[in-house]
MINU-217590 format. One record per residue (C-alpha): x, y, z; residue in three letters; residue number from 1. Coordinates in Angstrom, 3 decimals. Example, Ala and Ser with C-alpha at 12.3 -4.5 7.8 and 13.67 -1.06 7.14 Angstrom:
! MINU-217590
<r xx="12.300" yy="-4.500" zz="7.800" rest="ala" nr="1"/>
<r xx="13.670" yy="-1.060" zz="7.140" rest="ser" nr="2"/>
***
This chain:
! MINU-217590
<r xx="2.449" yy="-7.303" zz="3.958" rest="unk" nr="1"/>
<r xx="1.487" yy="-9.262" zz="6.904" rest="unk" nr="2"/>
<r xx="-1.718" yy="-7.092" zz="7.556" rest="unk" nr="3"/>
<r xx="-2.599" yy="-7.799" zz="4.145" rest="unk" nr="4"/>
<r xx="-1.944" yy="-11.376" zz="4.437" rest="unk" nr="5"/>
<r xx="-4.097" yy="-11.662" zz="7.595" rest="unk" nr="6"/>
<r xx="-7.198" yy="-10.045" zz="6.479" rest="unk" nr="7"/>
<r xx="-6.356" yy="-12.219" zz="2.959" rest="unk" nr="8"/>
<r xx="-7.423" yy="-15.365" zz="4.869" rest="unk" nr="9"/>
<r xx="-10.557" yy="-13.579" zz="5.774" rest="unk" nr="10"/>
<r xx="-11.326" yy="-11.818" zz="2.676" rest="unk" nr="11"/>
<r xx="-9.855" yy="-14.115" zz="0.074" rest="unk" nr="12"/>
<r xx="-9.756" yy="-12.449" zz="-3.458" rest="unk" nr="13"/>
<r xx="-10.771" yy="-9.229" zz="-2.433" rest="unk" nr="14"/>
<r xx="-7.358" yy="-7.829" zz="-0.866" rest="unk" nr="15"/>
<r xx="-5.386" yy="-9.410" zz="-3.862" rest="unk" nr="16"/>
<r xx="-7.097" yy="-6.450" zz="-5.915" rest="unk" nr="17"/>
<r xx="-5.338" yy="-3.819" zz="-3.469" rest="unk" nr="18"/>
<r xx="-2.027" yy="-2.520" zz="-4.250" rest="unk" nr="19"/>
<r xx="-0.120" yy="-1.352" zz="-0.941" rest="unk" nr="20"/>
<r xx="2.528" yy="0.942" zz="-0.981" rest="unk" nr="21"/>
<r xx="5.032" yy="2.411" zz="1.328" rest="unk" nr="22"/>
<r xx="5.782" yy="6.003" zz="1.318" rest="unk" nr="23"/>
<r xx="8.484" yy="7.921" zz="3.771" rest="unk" nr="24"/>
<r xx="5.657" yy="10.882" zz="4.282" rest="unk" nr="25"/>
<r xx="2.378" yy="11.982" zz="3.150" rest="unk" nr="26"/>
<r xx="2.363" yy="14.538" zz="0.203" rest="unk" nr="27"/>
<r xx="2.832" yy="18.413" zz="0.965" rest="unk" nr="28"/>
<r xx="-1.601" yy="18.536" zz="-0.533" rest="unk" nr="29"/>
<r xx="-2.255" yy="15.578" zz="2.824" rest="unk" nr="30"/>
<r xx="-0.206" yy="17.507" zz="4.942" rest="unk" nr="31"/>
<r xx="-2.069" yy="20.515" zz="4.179" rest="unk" nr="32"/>
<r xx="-5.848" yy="19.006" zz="4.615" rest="unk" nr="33"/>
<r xx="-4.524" yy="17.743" zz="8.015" rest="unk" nr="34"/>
<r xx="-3.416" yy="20.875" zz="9.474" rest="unk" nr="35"/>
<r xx="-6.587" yy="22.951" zz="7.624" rest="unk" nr="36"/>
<r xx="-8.511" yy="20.293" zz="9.616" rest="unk" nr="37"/>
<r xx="-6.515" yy="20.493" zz="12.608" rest="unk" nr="38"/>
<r xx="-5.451" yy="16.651" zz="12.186" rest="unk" nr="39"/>
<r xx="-2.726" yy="14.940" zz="13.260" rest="unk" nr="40"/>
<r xx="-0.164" yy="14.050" zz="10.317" rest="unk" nr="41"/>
<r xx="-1.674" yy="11.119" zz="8.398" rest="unk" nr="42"/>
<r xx="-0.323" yy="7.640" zz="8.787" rest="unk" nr="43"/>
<r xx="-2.164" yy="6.249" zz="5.504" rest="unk" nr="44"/>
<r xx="-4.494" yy="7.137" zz="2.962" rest="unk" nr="45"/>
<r xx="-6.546" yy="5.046" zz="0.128" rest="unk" nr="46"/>
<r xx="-7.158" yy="5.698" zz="-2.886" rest="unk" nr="47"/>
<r xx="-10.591" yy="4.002" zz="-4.565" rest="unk" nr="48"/>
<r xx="-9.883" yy="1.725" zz="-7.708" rest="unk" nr="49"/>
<r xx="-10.101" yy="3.542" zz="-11.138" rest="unk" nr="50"/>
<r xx="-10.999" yy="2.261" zz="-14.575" rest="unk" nr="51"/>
<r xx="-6.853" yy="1.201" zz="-15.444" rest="unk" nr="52"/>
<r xx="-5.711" yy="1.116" zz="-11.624" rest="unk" nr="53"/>
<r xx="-6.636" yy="-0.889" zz="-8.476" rest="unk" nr="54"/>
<r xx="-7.442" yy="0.498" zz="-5.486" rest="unk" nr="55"/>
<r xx="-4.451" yy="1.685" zz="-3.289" rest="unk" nr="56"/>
<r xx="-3.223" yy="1.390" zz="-0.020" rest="unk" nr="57"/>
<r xx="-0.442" yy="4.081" zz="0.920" rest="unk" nr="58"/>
<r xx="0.884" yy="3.530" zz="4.540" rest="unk" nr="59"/>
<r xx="3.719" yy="6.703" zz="5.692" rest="unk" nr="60"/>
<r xx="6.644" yy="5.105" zz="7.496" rest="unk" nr="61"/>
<r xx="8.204" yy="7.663" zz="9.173" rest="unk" nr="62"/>
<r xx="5.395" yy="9.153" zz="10.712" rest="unk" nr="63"/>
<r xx="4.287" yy="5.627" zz="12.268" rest="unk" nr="64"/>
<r xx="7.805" yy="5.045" zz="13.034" rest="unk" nr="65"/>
<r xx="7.903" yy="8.511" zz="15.160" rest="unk" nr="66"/>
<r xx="4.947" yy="7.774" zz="16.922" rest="unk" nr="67"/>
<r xx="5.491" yy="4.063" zz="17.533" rest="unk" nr="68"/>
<r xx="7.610" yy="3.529" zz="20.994" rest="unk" nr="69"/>
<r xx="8.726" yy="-0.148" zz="19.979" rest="unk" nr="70"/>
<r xx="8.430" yy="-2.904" zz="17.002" rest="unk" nr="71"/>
<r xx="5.174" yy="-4.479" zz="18.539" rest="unk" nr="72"/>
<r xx="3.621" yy="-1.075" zz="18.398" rest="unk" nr="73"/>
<r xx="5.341" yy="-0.244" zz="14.768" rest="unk" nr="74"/>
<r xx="3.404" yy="-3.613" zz="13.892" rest="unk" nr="75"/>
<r xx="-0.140" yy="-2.490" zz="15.728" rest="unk" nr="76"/>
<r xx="0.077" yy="0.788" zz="14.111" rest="unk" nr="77"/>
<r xx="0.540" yy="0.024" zz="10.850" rest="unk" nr="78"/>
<r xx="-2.187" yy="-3.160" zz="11.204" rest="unk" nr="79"/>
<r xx="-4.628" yy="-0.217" zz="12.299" rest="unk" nr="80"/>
<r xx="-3.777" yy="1.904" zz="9.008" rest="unk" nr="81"/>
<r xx="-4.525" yy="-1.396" zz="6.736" rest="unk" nr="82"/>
<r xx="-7.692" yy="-2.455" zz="8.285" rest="unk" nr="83"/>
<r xx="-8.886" yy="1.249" zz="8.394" rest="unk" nr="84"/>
<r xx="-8.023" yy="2.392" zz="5.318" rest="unk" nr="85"/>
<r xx="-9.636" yy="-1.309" zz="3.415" rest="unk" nr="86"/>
<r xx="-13.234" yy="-0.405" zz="5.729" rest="unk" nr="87"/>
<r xx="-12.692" yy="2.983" zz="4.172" rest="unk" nr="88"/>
<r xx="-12.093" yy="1.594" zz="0.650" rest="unk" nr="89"/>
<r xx="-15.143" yy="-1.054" zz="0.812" rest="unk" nr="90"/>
<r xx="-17.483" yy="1.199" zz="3.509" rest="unk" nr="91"/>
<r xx="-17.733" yy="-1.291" zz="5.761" rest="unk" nr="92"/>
<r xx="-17.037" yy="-0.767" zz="9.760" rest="unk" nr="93"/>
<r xx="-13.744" yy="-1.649" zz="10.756" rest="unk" nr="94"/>
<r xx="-15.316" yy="-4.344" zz="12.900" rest="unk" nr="95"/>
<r xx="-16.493" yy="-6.244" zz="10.251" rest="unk" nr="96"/>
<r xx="-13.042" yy="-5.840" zz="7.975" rest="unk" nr="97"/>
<r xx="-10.770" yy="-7.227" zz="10.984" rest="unk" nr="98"/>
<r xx="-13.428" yy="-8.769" zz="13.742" rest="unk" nr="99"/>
<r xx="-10.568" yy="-9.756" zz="15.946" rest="unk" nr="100"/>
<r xx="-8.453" yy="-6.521" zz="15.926" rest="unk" nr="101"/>
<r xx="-10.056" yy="-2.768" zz="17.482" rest="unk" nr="102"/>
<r xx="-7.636" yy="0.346" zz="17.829" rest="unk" nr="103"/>
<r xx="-7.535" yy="1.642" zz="21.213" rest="unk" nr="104"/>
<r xx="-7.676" yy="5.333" zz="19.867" rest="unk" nr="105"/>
<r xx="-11.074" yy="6.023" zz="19.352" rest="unk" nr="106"/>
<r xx="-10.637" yy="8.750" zz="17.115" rest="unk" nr="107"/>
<r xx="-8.405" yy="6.306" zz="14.694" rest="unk" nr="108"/>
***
């Protein structure tokens, strides 16, 4: 919630319209595209509004939390899922979502 909060102040209105959920792992069909792809596990995915539902963010916590070596990483990783997956949900760089915050992983 504090990722969402943050890029609130900067997008005011727009995140409001974003539901963001917490899921223990991505579905068996995710899991599946990743390794078909060779991917890594996902750590979030989006899924565009519909007609009756808003647009949703769905971040995987135990995948992030395997990954993430302490709680300021836990709270970088999980930052870096939000502001991806809302420049993947508007199709906007993630520079211009979150100016002030890059991922170090280029292929993020």
């Amino acid at each position: 919630m504090a990722s969402a909060q943050r890029l609130a102040q900067r997008w005011p209105g727009k995140i409001e319209k974003i539901e963001f959920l917490i899921d223990p792992v991505p579905s068996d069909k995710l899991l599946d595209q990743a390794s078909a792809l060779g991917e890594r596990v996902p750590l979030a995915s989006s899924v565009p509004a519909g007609a009756r539902s808003p647009a949703r963010i769905i971040i995987y916590r135990l995948p992030i939390e395997q990954i993430a070596e302490n709680t300021g990483e836990l709270l970088d990783l999980v930052h870096q899922c939000v502001v991806h997956e809302v420049a993947q949900l508007w199709m906007k760089p993630i520079s211009e979502v979150d100016p002030s915050y890059f991922p170090e992983d280029p292929d993020f």
